[in-house]
matplotlib code that plots the C-alpha trace (Angstrom):
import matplotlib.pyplot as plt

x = [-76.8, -75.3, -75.6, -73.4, -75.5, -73.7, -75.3, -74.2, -70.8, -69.5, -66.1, -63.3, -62.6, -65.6, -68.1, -70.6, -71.4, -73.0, -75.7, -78.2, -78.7, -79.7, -83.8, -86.1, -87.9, -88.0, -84.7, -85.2, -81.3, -80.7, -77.9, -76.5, -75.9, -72.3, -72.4, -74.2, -71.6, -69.3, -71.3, -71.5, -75.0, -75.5, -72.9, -75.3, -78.6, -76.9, -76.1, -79.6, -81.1, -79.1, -80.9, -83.9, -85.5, -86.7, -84.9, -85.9, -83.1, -83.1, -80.6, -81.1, -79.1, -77.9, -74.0, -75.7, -79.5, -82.0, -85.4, -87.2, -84.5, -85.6, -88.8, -88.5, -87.1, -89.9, -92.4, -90.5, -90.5, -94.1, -94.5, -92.5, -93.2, -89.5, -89.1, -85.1, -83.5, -79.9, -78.0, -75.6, -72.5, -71.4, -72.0, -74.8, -76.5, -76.7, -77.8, -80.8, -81.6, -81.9, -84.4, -86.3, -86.5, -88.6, -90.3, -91.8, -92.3, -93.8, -95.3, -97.1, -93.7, -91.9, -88.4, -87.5, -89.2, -87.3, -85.4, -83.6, -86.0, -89.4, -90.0, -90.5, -91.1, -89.3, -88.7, -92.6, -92.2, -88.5, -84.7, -81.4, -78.4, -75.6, -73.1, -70.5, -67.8, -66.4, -64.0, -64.8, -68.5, -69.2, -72.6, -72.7, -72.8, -74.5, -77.8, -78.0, -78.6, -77.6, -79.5, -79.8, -82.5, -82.5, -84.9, -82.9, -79.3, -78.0, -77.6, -79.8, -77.5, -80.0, -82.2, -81.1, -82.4, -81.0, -84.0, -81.9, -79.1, -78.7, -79.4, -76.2, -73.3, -71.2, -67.9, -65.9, -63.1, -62.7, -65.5, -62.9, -60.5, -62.3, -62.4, -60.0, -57.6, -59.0, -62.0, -59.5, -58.2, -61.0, -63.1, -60.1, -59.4, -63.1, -63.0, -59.6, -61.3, -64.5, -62.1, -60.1, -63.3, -64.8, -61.9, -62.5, -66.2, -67.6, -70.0, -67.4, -67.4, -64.9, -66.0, -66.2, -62.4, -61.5, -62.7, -61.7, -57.7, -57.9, -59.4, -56.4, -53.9, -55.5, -55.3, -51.9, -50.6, -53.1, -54.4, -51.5, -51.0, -54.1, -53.8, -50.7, -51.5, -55.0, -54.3, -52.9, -56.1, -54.9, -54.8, -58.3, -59.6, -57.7, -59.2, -62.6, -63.2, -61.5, -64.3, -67.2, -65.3, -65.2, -69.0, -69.2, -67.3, -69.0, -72.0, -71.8, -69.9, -71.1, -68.8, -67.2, -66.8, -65.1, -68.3, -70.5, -68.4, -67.9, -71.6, -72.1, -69.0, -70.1, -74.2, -72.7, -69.9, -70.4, -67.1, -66.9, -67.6, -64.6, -62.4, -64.4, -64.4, -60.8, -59.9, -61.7, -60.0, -57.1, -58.7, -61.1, -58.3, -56.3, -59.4, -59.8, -56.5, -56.5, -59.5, -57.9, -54.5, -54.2, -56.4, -55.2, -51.5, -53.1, -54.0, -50.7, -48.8, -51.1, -49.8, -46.2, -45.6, -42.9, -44.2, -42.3, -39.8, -43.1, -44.1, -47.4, -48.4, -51.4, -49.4, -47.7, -50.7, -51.8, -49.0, -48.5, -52.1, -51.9, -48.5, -50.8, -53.2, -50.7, -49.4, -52.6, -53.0, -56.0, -55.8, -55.3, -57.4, -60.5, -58.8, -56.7, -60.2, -61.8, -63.6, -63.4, -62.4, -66.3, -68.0, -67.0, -67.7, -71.1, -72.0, -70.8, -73.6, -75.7, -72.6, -72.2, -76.1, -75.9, -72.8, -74.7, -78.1, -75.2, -76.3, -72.1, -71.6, -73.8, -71.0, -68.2, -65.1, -65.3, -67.9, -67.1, -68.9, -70.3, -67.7, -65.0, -66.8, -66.1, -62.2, -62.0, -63.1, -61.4, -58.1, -59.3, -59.6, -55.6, -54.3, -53.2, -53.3, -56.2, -54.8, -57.8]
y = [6.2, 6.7, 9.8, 11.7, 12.1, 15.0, 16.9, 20.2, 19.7, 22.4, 22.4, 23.4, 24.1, 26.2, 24.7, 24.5, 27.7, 27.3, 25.9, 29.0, 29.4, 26.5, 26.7, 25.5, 26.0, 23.3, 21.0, 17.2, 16.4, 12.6, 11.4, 9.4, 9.6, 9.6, 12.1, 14.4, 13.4, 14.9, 18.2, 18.1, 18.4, 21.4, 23.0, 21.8, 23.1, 26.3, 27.2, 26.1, 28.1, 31.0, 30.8, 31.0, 27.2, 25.3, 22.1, 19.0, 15.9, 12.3, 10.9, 7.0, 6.0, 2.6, 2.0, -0.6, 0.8, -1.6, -1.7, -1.3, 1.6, 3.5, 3.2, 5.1, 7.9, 7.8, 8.0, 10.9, 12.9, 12.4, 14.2, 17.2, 17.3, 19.1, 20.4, 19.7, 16.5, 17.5, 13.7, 13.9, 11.5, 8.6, 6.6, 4.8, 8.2, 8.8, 5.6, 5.9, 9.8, 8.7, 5.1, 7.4, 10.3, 7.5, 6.6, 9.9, 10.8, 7.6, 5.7, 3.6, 1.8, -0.9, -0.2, -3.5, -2.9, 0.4, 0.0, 2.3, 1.4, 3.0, 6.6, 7.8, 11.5, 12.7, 16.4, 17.2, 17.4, 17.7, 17.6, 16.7, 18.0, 15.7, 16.3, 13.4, 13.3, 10.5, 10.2, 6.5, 5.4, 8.4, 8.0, 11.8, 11.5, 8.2, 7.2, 3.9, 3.0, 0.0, -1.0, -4.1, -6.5, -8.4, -11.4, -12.3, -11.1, -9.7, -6.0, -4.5, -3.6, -2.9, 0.3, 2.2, 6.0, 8.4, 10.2, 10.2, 11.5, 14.3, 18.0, 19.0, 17.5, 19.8, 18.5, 19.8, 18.7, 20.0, 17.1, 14.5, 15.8, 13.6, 10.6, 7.5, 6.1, 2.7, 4.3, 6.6, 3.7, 1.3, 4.4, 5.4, 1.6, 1.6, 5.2, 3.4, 0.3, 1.7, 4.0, 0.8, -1.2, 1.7, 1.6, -2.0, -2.8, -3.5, -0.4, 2.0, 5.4, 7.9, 10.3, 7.5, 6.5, 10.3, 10.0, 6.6, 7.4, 10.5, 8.4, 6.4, 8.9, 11.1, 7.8, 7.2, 10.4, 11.0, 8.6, 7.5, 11.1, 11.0, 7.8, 9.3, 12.8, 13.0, 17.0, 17.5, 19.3, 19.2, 15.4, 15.1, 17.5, 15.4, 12.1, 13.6, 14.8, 11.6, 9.7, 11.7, 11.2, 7.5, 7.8, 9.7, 7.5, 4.1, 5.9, 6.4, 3.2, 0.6, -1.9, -5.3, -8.6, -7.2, -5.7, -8.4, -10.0, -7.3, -7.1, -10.7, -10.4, -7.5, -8.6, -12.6, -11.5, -7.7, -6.5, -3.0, -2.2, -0.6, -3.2, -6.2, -4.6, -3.3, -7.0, -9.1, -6.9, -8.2, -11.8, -10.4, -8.7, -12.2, -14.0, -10.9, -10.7, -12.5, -10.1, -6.7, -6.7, -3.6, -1.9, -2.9, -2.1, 1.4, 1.5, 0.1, 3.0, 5.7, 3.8, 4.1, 0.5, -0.4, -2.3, -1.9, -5.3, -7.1, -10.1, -10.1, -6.1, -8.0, -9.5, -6.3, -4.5, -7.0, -7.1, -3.2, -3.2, -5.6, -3.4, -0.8, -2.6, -3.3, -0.4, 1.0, -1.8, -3.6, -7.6, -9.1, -12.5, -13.7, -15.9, -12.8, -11.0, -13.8, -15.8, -19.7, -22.1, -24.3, -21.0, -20.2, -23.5, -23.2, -20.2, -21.0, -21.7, -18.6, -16.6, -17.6, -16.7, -13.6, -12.3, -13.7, -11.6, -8.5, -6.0, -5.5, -9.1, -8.9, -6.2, -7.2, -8.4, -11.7, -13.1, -16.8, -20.3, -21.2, -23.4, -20.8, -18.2, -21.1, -20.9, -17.2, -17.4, -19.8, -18.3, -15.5, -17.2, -17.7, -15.4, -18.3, -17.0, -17.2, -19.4, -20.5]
z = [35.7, 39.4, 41.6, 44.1, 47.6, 50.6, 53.0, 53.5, 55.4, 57.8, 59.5, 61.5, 64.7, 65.2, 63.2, 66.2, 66.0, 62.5, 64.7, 65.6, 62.0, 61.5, 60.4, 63.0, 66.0, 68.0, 68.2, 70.0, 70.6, 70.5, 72.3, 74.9, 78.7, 78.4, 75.9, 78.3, 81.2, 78.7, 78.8, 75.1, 75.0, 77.3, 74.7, 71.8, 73.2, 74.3, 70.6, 69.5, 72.1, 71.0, 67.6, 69.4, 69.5, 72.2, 73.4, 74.6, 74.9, 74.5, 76.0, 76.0, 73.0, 73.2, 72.5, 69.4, 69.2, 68.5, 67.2, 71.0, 71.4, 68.5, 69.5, 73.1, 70.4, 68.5, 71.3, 72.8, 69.4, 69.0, 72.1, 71.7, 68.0, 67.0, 63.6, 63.8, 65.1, 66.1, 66.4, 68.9, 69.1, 67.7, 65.1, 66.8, 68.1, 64.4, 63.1, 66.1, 64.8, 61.2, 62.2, 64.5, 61.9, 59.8, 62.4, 63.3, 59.7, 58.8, 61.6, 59.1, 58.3, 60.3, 59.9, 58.7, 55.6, 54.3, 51.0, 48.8, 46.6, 48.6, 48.8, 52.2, 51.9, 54.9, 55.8, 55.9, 60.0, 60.8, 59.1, 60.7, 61.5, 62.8, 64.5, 65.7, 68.4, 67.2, 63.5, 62.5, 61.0, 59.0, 59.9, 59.3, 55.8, 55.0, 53.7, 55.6, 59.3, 61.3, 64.0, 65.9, 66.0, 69.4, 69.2, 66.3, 66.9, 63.8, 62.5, 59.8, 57.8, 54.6, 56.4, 54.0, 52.0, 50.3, 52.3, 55.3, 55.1, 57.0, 55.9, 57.9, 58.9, 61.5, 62.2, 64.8, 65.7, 69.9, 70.2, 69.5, 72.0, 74.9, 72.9, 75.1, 72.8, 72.7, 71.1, 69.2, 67.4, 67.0, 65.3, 63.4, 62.3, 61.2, 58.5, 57.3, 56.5, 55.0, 52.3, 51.6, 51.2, 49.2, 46.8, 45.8, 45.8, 42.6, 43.0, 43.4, 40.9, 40.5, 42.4, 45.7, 45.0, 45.3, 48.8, 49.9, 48.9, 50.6, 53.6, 53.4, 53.0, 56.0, 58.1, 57.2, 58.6, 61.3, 63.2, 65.2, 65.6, 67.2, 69.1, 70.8, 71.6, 72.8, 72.5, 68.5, 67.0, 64.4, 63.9, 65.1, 63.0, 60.3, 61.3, 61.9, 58.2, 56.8, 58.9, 57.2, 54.0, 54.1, 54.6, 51.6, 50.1, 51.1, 51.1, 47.1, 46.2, 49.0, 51.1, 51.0, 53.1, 56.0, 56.9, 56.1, 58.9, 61.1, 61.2, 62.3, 64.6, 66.5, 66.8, 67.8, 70.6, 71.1, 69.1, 68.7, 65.2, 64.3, 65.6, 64.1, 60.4, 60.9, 62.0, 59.2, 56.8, 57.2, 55.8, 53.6, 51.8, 51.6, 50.1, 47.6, 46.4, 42.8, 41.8, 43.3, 43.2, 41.4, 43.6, 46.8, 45.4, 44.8, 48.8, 49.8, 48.1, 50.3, 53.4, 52.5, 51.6, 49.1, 46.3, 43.7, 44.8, 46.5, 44.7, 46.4, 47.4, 49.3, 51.9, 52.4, 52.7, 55.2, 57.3, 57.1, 59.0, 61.0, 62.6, 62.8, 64.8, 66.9, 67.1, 68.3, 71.0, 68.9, 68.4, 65.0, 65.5, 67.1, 69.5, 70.8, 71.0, 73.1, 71.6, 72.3, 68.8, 70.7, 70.9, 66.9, 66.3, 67.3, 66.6, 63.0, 61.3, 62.5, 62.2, 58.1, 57.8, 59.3, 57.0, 54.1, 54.7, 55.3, 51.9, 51.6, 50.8, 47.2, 46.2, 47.2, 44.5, 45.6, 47.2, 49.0, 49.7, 52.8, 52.7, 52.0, 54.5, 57.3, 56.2, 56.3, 59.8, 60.7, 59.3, 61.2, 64.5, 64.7, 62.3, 59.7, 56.1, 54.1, 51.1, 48.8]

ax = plt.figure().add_subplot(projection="3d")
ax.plot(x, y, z, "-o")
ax.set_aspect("equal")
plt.show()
């Protein structure tokens, strides 16, 4: 038996002003400072104001929230006691909303131990609305949260509920319009990734590769759209409701390696998420390619590739994103990134451990040796091809 899980999506170019109608009457906005620099938030509260609530903000977000972070949240929700948490940015804003929604639901619970297993029995104090102003985790439309553990460096990956999901996802696209085009691409890279690693996990359903193509095909027409004209809304609005698709999407069918690793990557040496998944992709799909040919030929065709003369769509498929990359001034290996061969080498151990304890990595098509794990990234490192 499997199970389709959405929050009620609204969109366009003027889905803000869903916002007043939204039930509640006391909104706690969580958010970041640049966020508010932006005057985003100002705009936010203003609408929920106009419905009549009263607004407090916190605005202390970390860029990769950890377990202290979420804890300021939770301290400042128990004081002003909202009814409606209104997540404002992001990917992380929105990962930090959902772990301190448990936490001021359930402060019984240390967050390490949630499971999609447990039942929390959220929404007796509060619901949330989210609303991102970036197009890339999808974090909008998810039932999981990442957030970083600092005495032990590594992302919990594995917070995850159907309980959180948001009640309301408002997607609007004049949000985007701000966004610099590094973070453009990297958050564009990382909803591309997610619908091609949606489309290949073992878990996926066909309802979840519905999504993920459209993910692809939306990325293939829109994101260097995007990149290049900060001002095409229609491009962002594009991009922006493929990024809450591939949540859906992954959200319903799960991830893959390139996660696992992106994960590790990001908590080791501080890679931006979407560049570190978008990256090991580009491997993972290498060491994946005997099991999922026909499905990665699948996402080749929605990127415009010609296979019907390729003898292997895979390295294709590969090269055609690692163009795109490129293209959208990202690197392609580990060494281009920054990262030393010592460091790596070091590191390696803890590195392999941490993609190992990722949840994606127990779903994906193939899942690799220690031995083989240390190959991928070193294949990574300089861009050789993974060949095993």
């Amino acid at each position: 038996m499997w199970w389709f899980v959405s929050p009620t999506i609204v969109f366009g170019s003027d889905a803000l002003e869903h916002l007043p109608s939204v039930k509640g009457n006391r909104a706690l906005v969580i958010t970041d400072e640049q966020i508010r620099r932006l005057g985003f938030v100002e705009q936010v509260a203003q609408q929920l104001r106009n419905g009549g609530k009263q607004v407090e903000v916190f605005d202390r977000v970390e860029p990769e929230p950890s377990l202290e972070n979420v804890s300021m949240g939770v301290e400042a929700a128990n004081k002003f006691q909202p009814d409606l948490l209104v997540a404002l940015g992001g990917g992380s804003c929105i990962d930090a909303a959902k772990a301190i929604w448990i936490g001021y639901e359930r402060p019984d619970l240390r967050l390490e131990e949630v499971s999609a297993l447990m039942e929390l029995g959220l929404r007796k104090k509060a619901k949330l609305v989210a609303i991102p102003t970036t197009s890339g985790t999808g974090s909008d439309a998810t039932w999981a949260a990442v957030i970083t553990s600092k005495a032990e460096h590594v992302k919990l990956d594995y917070i995850t509920s159907r309980e959180i999901v948001p009640d309301v996802s408002i997607l609007d696209p004049r949000f985007c319009l701000k966004m610099p085009k590094a973070l453009t691409a990297q958050t564009g890279l990382d909803a591309l990734t997610q619908g091609i690693e949606a489309y290949v996990t073992t878990w996926r359903t066909d309802f979840s590769d519905a999504l993920a193509m459209r993910v692809v095909q939306l990325s293939h027409k829109y994101l260097e759209r995007a990149y290049t004209n900060q001002d095409d809304l229609e491009a962002r609005e594009k991009m922006h409701n493929a990024a809450s698709m591939s949540g859906l999407a992954f959200s319903n069918s799960h991830l893959g390696m390139a996660h696992s690793m992106g994960h590790a990557l990001g908590a080791t040496y501080g890679m931006a998420h979407g560049l570190s998944v978008a990256l090991s992709n580009l491997y993972v799909i290498q060491f994946n390619r005997n099991v999922s040919a026909e499905r990665y030929a699948e996402v080749a065709q929605a990127l415009g590739v010609d296979t019907a003369s390729a003898k292997d769509v895979t390295v294709r498929l590969v090269a055609t994103l690692r163009d795109l990359m490129k293209r959208l001034g990202q690197p392609t290996t580990l060494k281009e990134f920054g990262i030393k061969h010592e460091d790596l080498m070091r590191d390696m151990k803890s590195v392999i451990d941490k993609t190992n304890m990722s949840a994606c990595t127990f779903v994906a098509p193939r899942i690799p040796s220690a031995k083989e794990m240390e190959g991928i990234y070193l294949c990574a490192f300089d861009g050789r091809d993974v060949d095993f």
